[in-house]
MIBATOR-624794 format. One record per residue (C-alpha): residue number from 1; residue in one letter; x, y, z. Coordinates in nm, 3 decimals. Last residue first. Layout:
% residues N
   lumro   pafi        xx        yy        zz
     NUM      A         X         Y         Z
...
***
This chain:
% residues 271
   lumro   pafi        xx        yy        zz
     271      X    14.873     3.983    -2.002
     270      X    15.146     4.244    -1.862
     269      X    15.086     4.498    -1.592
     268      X    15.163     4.850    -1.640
     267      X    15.140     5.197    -1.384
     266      X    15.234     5.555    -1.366
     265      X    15.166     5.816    -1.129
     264      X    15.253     6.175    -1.180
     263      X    15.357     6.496    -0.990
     262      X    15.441     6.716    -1.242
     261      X    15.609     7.112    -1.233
     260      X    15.508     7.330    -1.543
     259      X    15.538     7.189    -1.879
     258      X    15.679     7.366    -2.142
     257      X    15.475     7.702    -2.275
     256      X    15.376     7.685    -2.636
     255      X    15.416     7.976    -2.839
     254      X    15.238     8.195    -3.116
     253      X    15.162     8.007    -3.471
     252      X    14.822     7.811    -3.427
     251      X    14.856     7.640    -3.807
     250      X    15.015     7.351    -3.708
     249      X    15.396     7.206    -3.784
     248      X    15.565     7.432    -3.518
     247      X    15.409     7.638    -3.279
     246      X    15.715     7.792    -3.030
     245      X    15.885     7.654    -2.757
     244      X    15.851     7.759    -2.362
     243      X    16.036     7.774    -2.055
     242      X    15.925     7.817    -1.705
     241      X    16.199     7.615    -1.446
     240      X    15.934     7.462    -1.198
     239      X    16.233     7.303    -0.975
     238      X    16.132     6.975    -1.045
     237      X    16.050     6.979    -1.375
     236      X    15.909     6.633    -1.370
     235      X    15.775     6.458    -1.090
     234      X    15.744     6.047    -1.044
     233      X    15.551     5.733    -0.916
     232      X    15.604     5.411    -1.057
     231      X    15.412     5.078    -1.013
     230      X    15.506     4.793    -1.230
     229      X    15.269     4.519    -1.234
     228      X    15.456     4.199    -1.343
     227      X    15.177     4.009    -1.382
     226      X    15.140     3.976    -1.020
     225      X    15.325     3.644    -0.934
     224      X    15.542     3.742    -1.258
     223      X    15.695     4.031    -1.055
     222      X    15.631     4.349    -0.801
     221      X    15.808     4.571    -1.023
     220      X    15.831     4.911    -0.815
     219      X    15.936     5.270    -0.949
     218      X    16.049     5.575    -0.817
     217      X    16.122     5.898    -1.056
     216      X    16.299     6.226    -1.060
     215      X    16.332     6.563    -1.278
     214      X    16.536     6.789    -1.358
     213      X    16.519     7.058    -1.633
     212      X    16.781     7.239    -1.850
     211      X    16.699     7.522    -2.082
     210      X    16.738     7.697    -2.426
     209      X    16.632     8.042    -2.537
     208      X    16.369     8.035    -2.826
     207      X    16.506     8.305    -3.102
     206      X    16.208     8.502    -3.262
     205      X    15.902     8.404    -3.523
     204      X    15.590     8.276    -3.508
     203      X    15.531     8.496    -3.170
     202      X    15.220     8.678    -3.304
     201      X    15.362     9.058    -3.251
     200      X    15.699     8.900    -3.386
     199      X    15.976     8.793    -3.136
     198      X    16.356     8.959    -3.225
     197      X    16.632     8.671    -3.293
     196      X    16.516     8.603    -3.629
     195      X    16.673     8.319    -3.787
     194      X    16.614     8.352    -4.164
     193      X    16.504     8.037    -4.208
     192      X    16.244     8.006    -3.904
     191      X    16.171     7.945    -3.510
     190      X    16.531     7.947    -3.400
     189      X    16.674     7.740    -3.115
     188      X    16.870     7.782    -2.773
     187      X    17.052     7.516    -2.625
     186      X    16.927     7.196    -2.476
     185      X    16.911     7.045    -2.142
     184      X    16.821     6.703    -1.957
     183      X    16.829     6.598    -1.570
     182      X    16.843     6.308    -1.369
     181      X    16.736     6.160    -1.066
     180      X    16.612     5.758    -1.041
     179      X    16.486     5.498    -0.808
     178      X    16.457     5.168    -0.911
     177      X    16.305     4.933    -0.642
     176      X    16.231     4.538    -0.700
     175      X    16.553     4.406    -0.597
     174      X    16.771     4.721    -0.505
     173      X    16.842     4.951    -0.818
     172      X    16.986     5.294    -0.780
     171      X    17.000     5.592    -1.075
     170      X    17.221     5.893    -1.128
     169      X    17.179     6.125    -1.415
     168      X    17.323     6.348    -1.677
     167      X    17.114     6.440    -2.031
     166      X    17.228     6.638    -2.312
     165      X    17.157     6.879    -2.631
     164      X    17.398     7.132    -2.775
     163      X    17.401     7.282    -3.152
     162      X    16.929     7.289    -3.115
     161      X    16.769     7.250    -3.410
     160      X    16.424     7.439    -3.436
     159      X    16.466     7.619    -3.767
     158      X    16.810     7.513    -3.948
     157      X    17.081     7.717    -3.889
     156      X    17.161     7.992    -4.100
     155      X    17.462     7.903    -4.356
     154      X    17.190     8.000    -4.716
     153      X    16.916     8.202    -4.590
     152      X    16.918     8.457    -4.860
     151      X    16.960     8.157    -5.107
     150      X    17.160     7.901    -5.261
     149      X    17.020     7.577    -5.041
     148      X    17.276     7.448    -4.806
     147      X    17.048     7.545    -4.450
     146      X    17.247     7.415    -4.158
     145      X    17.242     7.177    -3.877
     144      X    17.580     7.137    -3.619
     143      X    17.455     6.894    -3.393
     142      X    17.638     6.830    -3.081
     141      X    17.514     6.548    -2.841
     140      X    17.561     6.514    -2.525
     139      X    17.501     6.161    -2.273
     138      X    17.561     6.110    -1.937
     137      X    17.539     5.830    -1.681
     136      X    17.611     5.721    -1.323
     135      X    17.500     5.450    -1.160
     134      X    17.452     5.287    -0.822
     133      X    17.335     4.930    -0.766
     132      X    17.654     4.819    -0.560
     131      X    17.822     5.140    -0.403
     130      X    17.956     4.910    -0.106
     129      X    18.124     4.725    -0.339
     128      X    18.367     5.005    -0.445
     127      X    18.502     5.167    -0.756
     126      X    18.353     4.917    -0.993
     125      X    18.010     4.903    -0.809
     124      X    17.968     5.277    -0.946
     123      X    17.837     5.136    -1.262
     122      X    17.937     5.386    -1.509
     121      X    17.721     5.487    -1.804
     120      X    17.880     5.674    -2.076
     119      X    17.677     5.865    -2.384
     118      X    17.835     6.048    -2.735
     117      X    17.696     6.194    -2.986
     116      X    17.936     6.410    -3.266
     115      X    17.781     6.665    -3.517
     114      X    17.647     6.659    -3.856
     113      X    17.296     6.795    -4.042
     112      X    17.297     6.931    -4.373
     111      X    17.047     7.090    -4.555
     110      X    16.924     7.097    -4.981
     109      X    16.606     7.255    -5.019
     108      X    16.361     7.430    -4.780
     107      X    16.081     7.291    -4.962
     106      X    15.773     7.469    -4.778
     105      X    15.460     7.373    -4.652
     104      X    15.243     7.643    -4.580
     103      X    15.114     7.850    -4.244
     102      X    15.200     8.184    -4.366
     101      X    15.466     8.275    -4.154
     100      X    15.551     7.978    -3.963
      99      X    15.661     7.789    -4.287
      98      X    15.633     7.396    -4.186
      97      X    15.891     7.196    -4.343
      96      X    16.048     7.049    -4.646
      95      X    16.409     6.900    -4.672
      94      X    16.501     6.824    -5.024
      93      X    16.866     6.691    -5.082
      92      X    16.902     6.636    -4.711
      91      X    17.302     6.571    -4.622
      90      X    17.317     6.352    -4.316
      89      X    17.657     6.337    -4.132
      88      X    17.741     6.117    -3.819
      87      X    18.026     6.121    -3.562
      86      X    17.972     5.880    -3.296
      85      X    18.098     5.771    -2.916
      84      X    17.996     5.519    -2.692
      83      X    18.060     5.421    -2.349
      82      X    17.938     5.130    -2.125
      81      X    18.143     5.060    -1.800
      80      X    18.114     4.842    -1.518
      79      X    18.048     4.515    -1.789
      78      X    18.293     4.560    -2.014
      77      X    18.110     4.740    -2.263
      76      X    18.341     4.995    -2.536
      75      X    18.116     5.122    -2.853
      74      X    18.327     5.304    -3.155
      73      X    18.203     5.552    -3.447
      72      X    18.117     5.642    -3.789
      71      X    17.786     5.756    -3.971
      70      X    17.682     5.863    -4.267
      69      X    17.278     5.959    -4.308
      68      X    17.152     6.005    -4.701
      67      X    16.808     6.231    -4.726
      66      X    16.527     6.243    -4.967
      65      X    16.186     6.475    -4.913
      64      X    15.962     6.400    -5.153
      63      X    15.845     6.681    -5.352
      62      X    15.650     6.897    -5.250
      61      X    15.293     6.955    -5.477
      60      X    15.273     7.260    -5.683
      59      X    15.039     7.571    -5.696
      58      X    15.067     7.711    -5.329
      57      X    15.318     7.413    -5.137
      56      X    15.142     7.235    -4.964
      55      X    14.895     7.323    -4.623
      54      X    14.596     7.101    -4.712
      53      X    14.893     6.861    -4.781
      52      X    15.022     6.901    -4.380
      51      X    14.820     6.673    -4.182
      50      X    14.841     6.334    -4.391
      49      X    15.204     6.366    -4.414
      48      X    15.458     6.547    -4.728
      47      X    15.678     6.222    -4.806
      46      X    15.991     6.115    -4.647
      45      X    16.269     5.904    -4.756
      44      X    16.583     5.786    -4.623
      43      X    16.907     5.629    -4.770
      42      X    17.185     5.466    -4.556
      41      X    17.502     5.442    -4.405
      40      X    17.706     5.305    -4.181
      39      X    18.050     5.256    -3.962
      38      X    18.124     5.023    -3.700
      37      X    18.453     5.002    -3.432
      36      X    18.398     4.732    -3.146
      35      X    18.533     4.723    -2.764
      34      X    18.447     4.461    -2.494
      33      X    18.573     4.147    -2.705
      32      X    18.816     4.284    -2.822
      31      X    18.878     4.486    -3.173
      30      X    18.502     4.331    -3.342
      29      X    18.444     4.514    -3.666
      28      X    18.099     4.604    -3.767
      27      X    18.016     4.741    -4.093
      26      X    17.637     4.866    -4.190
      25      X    17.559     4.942    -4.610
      24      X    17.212     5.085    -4.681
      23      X    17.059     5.160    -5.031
      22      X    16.666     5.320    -5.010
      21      X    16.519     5.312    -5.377
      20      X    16.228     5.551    -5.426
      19      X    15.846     5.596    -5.456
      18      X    15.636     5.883    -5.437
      17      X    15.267     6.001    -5.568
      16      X    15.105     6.261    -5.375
      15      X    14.750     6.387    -5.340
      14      X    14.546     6.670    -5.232
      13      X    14.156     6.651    -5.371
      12      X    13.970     6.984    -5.320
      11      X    13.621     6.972    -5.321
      10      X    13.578     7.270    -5.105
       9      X    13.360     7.124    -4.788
       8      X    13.412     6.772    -4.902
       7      X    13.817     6.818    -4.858
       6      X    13.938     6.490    -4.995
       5      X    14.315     6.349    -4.912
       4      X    14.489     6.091    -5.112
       3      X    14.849     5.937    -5.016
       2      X    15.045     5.705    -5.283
       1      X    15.368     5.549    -5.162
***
């Protein structure tokens, strides 16, 4: 991969020059026919973007960021129910980022990211007939991210991971309707390595508390005699819960407050 960037206005040229081998290895094992085991893993690779090389690393270039994902776990389907559940582990050997501080790319170093996911779906037509085209569903995921590299920093969590994140919802399908509630939360984060919990006079640093939102949606397909036009109509945040993140990967610092209550509309067609 070889990525150029020229600033006319200061004749600077920003470049990088990476290539690596990425390994990978899946296993799937069939125990029934409703219920498999797998396991994986595999190499990744990441180079500084487009956007951030203005902002490298003062007097050297980052080096590419390298990363090797493990991952072991079981899926169950038989038809009423769908569950799955994971453990994975991804070790970074160079992680880079955005410092918030003085708007530069930094190599945080070596990082490690494991945790379990998990999601269930139930079709509520199992229990009882009369509940045809309900369903219930869930999903959580816990993510335990930390910084490896020797260091001051080294055990904090890594800037903007979240340990907890998860959705629950209910949904009905009748012909051509879907209709849809469901809600989605995440714990609290930190905006940098050190994890600050006090805010900073320009808010590029402090803890960001977590939330939970709901939100709903209606849709229609009308079908193949109208190109299948798909009509939907939906609000987010229904109960116009105020949260916020902070600036991350920019050079704005401060915060950015979530999205207020939504009404929107929402339409497709195929051709």
């Amino acid at each position: 991969m070889d990525t150029a960037q020229n600033n006319n206005l200061t004749n600077a040229r920003y470049q990088g020059d990476y290539s690596t081998a990425l390994p990978a290895l899946n296993v799937l094992y069939h125990l029934t026919d409703t219920w498999n085991l797998y396991a994986n893993t595999e190499g990744s690779f990441g180079s500084v973007q487009y956007s951030q090389m203005p902002n490298r690393v003062t007097g050297d270039e980052v080096k590419p960021e390298k990363a090797r994902t493990w991952e072991l776990g079981t899926r169950y389907d038989n038809g009423n129910l769908r569950a799955e559940i994971g453990a994975f582990l991804i070790n970074f050997d160079n992680q880079y980022d955005s410092n918030q501080t003085n708007d530069t790319v930094i190599a945080r170093g070596e990082t490690r990211h494991q945790g379990i996911e998990t999601s269930v779906n139930y079709a509520l037509e199992g229990l009882n007939p009369i509940l045809a085209g309900y369903d219930v569903y869930a999903t959580y995921a816990f993510v335990d991210a930390t910084i490896r590299e020797d260091g001051p920093n080294k055990g904090n969590r890594v800037p903007f991971s979240s340990k907890h994140k998860g959705t629950m919802g209910v949904s009905y399908t009748e012909g051509p309707w879907k209709l849809n509630v469901d809600s989605s939360f995440q714990s609290d984060q930190f905006a940098d390595n050190a994890n600050t919990a006090a805010e900073s006079a320009d808010g590029s640093t402090g803890k960001i508390p977590g939330y939970m939102l709901f939100s709903t949606r209606a849709n229609y397909d009308f079908g193949p005699q109208l190109s299948d036009l798909n009509v939907a109509v939906g609000m987010k945040n229904i109960f116009n819960r105020q949260y916020y993140t902070r600036s991350f990967d920019d050079n704005n610092r401060g915060k950015y407050v979530g999205e207020p209550r939504t009404v929107y509309v929402q339409t497709s067609v195929a051709f």
